[in-house]
DOSERO-437811 format. One record per atom (N, C-alpha, C, O): residue in one letter; y, x negated, z. Coordinates in steps of 0.2 Angstrom, whole numbers, plus 5000, padded with zeros to 4 digits. Example, Ala and Ser with C-alpha at 12.3 -4.5 7.8 and 13.67 -1.06 7.14 Angstrom:
<nodes>
A497249345039
A497849385039
A498449345039
A498349295042
S498949365035
S499549325036
S500049365039
S500649335040
</nodes>
This chain:
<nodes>
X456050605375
X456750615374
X456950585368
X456850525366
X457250605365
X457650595358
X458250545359
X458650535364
X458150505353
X458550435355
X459350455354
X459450495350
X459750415359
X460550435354
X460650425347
X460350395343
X461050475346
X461250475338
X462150495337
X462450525340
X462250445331
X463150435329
X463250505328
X462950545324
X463850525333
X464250585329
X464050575320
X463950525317
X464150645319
X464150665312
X464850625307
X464750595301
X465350645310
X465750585306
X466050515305
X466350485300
X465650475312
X465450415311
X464850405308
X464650345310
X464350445304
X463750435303
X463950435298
X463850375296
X464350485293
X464550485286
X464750435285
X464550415280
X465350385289
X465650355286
X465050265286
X465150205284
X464650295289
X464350235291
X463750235283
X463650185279
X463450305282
X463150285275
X463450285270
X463150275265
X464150295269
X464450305264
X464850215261
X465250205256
X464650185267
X464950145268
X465450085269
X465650065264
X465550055274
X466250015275
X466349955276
X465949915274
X467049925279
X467049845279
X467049855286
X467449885290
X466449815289
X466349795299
X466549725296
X466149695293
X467149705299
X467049625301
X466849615309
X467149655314
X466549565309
X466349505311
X466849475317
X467149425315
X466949515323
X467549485325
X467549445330
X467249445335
X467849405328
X468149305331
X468249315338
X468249375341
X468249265341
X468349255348
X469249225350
X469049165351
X469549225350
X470349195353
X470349185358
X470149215363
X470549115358
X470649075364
X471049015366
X471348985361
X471149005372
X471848955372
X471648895373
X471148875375
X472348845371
X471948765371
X471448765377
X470948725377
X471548795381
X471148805388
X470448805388
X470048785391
X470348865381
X469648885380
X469448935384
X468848965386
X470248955386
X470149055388
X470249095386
X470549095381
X470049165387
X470249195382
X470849225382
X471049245387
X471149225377
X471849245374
X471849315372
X471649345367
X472249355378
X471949425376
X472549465371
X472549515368
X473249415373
X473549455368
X473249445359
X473349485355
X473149385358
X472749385352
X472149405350
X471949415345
X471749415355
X471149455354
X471249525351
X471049545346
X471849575356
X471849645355
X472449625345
X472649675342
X472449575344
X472949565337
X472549565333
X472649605328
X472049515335
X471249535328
X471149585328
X471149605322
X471049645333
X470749705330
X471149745329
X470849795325
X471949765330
X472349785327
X472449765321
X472749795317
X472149705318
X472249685310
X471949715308
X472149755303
X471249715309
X470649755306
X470849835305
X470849885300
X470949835311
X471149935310
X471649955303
X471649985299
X472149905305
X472749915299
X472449895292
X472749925287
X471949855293
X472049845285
X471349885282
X471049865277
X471149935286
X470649985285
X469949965286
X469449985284
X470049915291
X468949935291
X468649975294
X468949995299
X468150005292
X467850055296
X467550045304
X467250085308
X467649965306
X467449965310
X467249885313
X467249835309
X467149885318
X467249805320
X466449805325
X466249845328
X465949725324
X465449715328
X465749635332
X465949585330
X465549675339
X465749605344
X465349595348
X464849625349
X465349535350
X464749505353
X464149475350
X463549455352
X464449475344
X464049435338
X464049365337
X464249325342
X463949335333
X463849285331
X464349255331
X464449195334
X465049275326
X465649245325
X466049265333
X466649245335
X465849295335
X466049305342
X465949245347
X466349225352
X465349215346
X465149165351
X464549185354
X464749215359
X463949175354
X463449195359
X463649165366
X463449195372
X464049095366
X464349075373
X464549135376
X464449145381
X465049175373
X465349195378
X465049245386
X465349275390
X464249245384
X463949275389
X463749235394
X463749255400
X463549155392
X463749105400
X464249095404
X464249075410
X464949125400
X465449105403
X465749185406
X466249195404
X465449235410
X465549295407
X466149335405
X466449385407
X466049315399
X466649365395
X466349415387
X466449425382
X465849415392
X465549455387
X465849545388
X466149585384
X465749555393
X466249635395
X466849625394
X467149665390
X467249575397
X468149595396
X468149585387
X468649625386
X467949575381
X467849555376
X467849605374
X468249645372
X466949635374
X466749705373
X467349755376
X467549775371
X467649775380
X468049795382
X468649805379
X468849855378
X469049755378
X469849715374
X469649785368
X469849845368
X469049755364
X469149775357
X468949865356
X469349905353
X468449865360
X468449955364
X469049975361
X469249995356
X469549945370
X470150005370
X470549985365
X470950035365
X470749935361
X471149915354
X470749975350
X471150025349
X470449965349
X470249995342
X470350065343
X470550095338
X470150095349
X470350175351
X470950185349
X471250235346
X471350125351
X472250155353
X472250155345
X472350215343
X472250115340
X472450095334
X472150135326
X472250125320
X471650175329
X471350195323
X471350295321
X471050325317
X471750305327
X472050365328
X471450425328
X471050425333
X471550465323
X470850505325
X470350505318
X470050555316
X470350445315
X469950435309
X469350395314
X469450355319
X468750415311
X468150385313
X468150305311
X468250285305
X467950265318
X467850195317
X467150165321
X467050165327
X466950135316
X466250125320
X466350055326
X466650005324
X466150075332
X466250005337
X465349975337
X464850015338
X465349905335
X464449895334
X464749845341
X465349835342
X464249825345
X463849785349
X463449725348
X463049745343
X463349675349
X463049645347
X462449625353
X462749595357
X461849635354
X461349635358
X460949585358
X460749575352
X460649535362
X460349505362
X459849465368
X460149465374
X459549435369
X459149405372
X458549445373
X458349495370
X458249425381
X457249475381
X457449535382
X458049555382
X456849565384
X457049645388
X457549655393
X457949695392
X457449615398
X457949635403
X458749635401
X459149685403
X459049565398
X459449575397
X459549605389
X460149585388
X459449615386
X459549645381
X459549745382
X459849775378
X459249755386
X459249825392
X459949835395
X460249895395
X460249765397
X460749785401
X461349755398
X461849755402
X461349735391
X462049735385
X462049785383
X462549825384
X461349845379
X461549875377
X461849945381
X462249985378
X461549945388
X461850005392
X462549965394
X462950005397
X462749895393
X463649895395
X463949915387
X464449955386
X463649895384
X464049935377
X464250005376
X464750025374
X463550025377
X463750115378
X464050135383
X464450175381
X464050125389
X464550145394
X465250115392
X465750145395
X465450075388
X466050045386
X466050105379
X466550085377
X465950145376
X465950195370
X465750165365
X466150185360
X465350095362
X465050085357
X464450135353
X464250175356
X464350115346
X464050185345
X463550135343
X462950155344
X463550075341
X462750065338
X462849995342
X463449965343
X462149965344
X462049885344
X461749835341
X461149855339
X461949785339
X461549755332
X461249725337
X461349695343
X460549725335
X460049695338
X459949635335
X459949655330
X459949565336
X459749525337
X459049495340
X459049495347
X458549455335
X458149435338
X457849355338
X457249335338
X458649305339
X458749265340
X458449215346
X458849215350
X457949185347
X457949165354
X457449175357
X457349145362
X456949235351
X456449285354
X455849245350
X455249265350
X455949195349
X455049175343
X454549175347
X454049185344
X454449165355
X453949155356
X453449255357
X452949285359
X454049265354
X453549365354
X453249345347
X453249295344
X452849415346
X452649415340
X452949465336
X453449475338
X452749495332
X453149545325
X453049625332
X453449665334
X452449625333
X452449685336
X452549685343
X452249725347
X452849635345
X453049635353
X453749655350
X454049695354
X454149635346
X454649655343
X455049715341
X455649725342
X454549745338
X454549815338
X454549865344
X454749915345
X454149815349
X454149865356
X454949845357
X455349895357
X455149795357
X455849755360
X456449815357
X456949835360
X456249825350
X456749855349
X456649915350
X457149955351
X456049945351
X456050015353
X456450045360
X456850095361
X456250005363
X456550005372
X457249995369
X457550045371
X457549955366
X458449955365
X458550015362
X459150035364
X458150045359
X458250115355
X458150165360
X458050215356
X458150175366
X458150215370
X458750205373
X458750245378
X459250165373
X459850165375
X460350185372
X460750225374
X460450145364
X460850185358
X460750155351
X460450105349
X460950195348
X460750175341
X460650125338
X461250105338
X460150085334
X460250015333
X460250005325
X459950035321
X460849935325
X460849905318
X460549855317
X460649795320
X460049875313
X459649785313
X459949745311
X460549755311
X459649705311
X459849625311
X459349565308
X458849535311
X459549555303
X458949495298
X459349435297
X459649425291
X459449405302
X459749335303
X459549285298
X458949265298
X460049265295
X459549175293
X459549135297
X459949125301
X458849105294
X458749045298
X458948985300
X458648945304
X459648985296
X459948905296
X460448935303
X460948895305
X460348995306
X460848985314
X460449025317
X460749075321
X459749005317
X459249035323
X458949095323
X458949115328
X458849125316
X458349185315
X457949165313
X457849105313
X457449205309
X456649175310
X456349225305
X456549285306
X456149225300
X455549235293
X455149305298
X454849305303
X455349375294
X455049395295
X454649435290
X454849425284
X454049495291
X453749505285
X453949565285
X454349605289
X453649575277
X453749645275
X453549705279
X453749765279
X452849665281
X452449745287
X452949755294
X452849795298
X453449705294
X453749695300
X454149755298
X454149815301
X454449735294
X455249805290
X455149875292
X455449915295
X454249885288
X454049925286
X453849985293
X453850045292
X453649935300
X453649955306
X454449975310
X454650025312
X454649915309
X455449915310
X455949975309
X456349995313
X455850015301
X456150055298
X455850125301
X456050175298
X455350135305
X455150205307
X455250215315
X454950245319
X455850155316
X455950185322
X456350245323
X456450255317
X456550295327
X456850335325
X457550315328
X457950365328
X457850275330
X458350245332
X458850195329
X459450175330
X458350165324
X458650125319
X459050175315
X458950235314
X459650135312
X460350175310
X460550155305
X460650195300
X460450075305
X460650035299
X460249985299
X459849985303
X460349925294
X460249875294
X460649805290
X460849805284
X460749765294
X461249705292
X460849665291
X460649635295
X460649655283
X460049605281
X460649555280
X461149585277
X460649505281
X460749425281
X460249365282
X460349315285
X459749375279
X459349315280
X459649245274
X459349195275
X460049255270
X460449225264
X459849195259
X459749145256
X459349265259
X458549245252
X458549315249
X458549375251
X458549305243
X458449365239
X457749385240
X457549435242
X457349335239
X456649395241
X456449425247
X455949465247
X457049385254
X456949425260
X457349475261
X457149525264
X457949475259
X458349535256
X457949575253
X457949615257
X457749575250
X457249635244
X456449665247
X456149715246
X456349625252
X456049635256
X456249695261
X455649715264
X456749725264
X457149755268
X457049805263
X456549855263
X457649785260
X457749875255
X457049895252
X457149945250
X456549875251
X455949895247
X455649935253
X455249985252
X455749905261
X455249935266
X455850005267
X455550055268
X456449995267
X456750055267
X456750095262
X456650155263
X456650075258
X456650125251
X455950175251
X455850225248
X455550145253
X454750165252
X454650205260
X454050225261
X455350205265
X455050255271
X454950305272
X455050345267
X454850335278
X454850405278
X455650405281
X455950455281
X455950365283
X456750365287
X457150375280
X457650405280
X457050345273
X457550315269
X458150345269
X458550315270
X458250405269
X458950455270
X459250445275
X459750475277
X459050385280
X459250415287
X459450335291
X459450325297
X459350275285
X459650215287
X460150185281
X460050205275
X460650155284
X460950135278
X460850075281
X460750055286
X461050015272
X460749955270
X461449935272
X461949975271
X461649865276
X462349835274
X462149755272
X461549735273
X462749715268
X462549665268
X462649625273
X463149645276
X462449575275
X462549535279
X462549465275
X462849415278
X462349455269
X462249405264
X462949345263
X463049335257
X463349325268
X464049295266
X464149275257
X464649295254
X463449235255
X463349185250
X463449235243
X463549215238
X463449325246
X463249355237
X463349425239
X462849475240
X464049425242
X464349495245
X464449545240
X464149605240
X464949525235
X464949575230
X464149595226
X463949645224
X463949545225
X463249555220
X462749605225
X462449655223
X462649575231
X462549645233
X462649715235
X462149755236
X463349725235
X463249795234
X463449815227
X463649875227
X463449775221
X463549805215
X462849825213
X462949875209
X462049815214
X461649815212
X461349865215
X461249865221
X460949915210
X460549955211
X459949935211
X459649905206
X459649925217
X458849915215
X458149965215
X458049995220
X457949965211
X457550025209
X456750005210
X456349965207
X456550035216
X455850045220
X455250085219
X455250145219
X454950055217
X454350115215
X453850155221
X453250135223
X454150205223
X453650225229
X453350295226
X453650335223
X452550295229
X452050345225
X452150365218
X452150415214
X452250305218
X452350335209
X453050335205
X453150335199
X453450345207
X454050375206
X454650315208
X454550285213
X455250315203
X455650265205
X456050295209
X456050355210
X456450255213
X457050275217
X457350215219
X457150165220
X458150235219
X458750195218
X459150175225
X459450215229
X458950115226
X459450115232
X459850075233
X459650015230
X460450075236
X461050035237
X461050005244
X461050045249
X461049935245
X461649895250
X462649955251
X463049975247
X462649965255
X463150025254
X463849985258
X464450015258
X463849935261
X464349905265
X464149845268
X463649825267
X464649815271
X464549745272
X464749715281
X465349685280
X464649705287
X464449685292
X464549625292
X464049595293
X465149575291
X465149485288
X465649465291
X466249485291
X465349425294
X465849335297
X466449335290
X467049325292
X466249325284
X466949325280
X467149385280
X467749375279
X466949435280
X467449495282
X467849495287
X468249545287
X467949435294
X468549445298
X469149405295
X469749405297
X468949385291
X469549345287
X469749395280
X469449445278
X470449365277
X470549425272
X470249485271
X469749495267
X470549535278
X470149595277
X470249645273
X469849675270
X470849655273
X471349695268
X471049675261
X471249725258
X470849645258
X470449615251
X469849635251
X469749665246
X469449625257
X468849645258
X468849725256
X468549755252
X469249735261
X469449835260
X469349855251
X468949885248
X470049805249
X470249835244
X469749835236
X469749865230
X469349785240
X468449775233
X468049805236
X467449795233
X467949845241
X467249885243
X467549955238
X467149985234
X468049975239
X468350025234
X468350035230
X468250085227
X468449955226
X468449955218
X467649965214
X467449995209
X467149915221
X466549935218
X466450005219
X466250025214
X466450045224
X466250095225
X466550135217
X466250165212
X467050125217
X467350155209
X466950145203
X466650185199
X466950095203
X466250045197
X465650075199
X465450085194
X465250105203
X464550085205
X464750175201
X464450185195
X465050225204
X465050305202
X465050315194
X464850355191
X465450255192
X465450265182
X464950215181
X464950205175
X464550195184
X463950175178
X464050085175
X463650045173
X464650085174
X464749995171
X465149955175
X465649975177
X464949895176
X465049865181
X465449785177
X465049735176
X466549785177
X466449715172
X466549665173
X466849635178
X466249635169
X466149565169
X466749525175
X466649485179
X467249555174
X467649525179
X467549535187
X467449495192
X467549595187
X467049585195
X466549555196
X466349565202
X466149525192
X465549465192
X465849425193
X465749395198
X466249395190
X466649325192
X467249335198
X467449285200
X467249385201
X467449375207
X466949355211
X466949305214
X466349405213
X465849375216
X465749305216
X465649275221
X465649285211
X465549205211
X466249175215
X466249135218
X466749205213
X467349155217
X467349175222
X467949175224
X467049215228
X467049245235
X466549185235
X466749125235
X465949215235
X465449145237
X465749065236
X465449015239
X466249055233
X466348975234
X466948975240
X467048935244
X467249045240
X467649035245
X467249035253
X467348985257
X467049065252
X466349075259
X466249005259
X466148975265
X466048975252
X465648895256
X466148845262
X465948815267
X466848865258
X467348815263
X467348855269
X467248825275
X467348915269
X467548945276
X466848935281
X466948905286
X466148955278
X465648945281
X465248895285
X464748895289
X465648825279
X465548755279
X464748755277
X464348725281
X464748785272
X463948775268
X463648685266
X463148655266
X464348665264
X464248605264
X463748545269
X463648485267
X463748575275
X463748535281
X463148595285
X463248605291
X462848605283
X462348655284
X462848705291
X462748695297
X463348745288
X463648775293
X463848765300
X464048805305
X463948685299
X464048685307
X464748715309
X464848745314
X465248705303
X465848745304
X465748805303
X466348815300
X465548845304
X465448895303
X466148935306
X466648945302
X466048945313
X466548995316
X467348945317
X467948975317
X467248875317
X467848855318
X468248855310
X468748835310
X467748875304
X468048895298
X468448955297
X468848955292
X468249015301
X468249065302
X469149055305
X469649085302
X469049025312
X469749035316
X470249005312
X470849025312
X470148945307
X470548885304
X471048945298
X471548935296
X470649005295
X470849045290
X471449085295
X472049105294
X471249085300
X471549165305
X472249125309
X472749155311
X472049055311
X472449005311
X473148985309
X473648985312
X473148985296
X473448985294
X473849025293
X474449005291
X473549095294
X473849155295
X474349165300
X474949185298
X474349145307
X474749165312
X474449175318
X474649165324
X473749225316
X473449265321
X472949245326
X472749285329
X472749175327
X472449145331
X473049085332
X473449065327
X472949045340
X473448985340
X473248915337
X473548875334
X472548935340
X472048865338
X471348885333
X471248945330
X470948815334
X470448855330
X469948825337
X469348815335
X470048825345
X469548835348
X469048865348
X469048925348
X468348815349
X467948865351
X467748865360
X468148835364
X467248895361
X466948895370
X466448825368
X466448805374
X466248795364
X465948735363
X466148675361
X465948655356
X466748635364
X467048585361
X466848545355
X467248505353
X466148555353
X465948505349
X465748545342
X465448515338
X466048615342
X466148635338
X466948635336
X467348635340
X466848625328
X467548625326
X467448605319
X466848585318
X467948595312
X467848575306
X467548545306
X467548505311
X467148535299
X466948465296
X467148415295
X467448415301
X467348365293
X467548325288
X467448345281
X466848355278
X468048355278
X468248385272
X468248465271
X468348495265
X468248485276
X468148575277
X468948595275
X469148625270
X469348555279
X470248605279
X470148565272
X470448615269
X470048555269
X470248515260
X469848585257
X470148625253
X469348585260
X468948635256
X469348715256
X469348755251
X469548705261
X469948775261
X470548775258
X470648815254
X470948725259
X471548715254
X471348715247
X471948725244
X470848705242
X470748705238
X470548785236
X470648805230
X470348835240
X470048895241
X470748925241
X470748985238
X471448915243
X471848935243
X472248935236
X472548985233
X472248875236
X472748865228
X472048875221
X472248845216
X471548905221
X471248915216
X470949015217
X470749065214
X470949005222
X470849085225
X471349135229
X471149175234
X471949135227
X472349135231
X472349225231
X472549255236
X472249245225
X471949315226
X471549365231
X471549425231
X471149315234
X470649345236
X470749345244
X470249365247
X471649295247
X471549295254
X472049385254
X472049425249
X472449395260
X472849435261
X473449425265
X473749475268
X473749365265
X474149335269
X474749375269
X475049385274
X475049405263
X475649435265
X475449495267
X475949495271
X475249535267
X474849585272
X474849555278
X474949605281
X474849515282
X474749475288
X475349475288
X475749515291
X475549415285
X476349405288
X476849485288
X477249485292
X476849535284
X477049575284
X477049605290
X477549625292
X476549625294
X476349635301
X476249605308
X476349635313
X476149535307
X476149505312
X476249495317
X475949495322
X477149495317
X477549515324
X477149605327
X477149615333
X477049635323
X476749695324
X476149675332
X476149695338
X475949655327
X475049635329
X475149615334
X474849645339
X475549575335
X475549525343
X476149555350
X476249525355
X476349605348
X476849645351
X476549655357
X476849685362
</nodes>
């Protein structure tokens, strides 16, 4: 049996490339879920053009499957995104994870919920080996299409190899992939096992790299297979800092996209790149080996309007010491790069 495959028009929009953020979990001082701010997050996303949203991820909360809000969640964001995106193609990713069994039984709640891909995650999994992995994803690939997933290790993914990629990449169910490992030579390890497959036309590259978003997709990297070079792009982006200032994010996938068809790439979008990544350090609390991570994430979405709090489902998550400083300084030297009057312009919108 042949594995599911994306409609033709969310296929195109998927290789041609878009902004997926990374969508947040909303919650009340309670630590429940707040559903009118939930369906507000993904109304913001749709409005300020992404192509599409992944839930059940990582900025989402892996808790939220002991407490189970992992279907009302999956769910929320489904029927938002439908209502909100009219009849323009928007990709809904899933986020997948744990053994067979249950990674068997998210990805079949996600497609019956009308997700088109699940990001497979293999977080959790070290005691398999590379090619028990391969079987793991294969079986998830007989439910629905999958977006890899090359997690860093500093929030529990695990080193994997080249000959991993290179099996990885011939599944026929594989769609994409969200390389995030935050190493360039694990990065480059990806695209080289895509570039040199027999699939290469038929996966597209996202970044998942928070640290070197723009430098990522501005770069051509050039592979030498059988002889012969060939060019291949990072084409979109799949990021935790993509649910923050999305509208921004939107408006510089465009502009590189602009840049990348003429050939010269200026210096001044080099220097924003570099001032994304410092802004990411305060949001992602790089400083502090990411323990803030997601409550970095809520603190931006917070100042905005669009979250109450910056609760997480784990009380002992929450900023660092010197994180809101960091962000305050991210705002008054970077203030370009948020999208706040966009937000407030909508807001009452959003929460209607």
């Amino acid at each position: 049996m042949s594995p599911p495959r994306l409609a033709a028009p969310k296929a195109a929009l998927l290789h041609d490339g878009t902004v997926i953020p990374a969508h947040p979990l909303a919650l009340t001082s309670e630590r429940r879920l707040d559903e009118r701010r939930q369906r507000a997050l993904t109304r913001y996303y749709a409005a300020a053009g992404a192509g599409g949203v992944a839930v059940g991820v990582h900025t989402t909360q892996f808790e939220i499957r002991d407490v189970g809000l992992l279907e009302p969640v999956l769910r929320l964001a489904a029927e938002t995104a439908d209502a909100h995106t009219d009849s323009r193609p928007f990709l809904k990713v899933a986020g997948v994870c744990g053994g067979r069994g249950q990674a068997l039984a998210e990805a079949e709640l996600a497609a019956s919920l009308g997700y088109d891909l699940g990001l497979l995650s293999f977080r959790g999994l070290e005691e398999l080996s590379e090619a028990d992995l391969i079987q793991h994803a294969a079986a998830v690939g007989e439910v629905m299409p999958i977006f890899g997933f090359y997690l860093q290790t500093a929030v529990g993914g695990r080193r994997l190899s080249y000959e991993f990629w290179q099996d990885f990449v011939e599944l026929p169910a594989v769609t994409a992939i969200k390389i995030a490992p935050f190493d360039r030579y694990a990065t480059l390890d990806v695209v080289r096992a895509v570039a040199s497959s027999s699939r290469a036309d038929e996966i597209a590259l996202y970044t998942g790299n928070d640290d070197t978003i723009l430098l990522d997709l501005l770069t051509p990297i050039r592979v030498t297979v059988d002889g012969r070079e060939v060019t291949a792009r990072i084409v979109g982006g799949l990021l935790g800092q993509w649910a923050v200032w999305t509208k921004t994010a939107v408006d510089l996938l465009a502009e590189i996209k602009r840049v990348r068809d003429s050939g010269t790439v200026p210096s001044e979008l080099l220097t924003t790149a570099a001032r994304l990544t410092e802004a990411n350090a305060a949001v992602f609390d790089a400083a502090n080996a990411f323990h803030g991570v997601i409550a970095g994430v809520h603190e931006v979405l917070r100042r905005q309007g669009l979250l109450e709090g910056i609760w997480c489902l784990d009380p002992d998550e929450g900023l660092s010491r010197g994180q809101s400083e960091a962000l305050d300084r991210v705002y008054r030297d970077h203030a370009d790069l948020t999208d706040d009057d966009f937000v407030t312009a909508n807001l009452d919108r959003w929460l209607d």
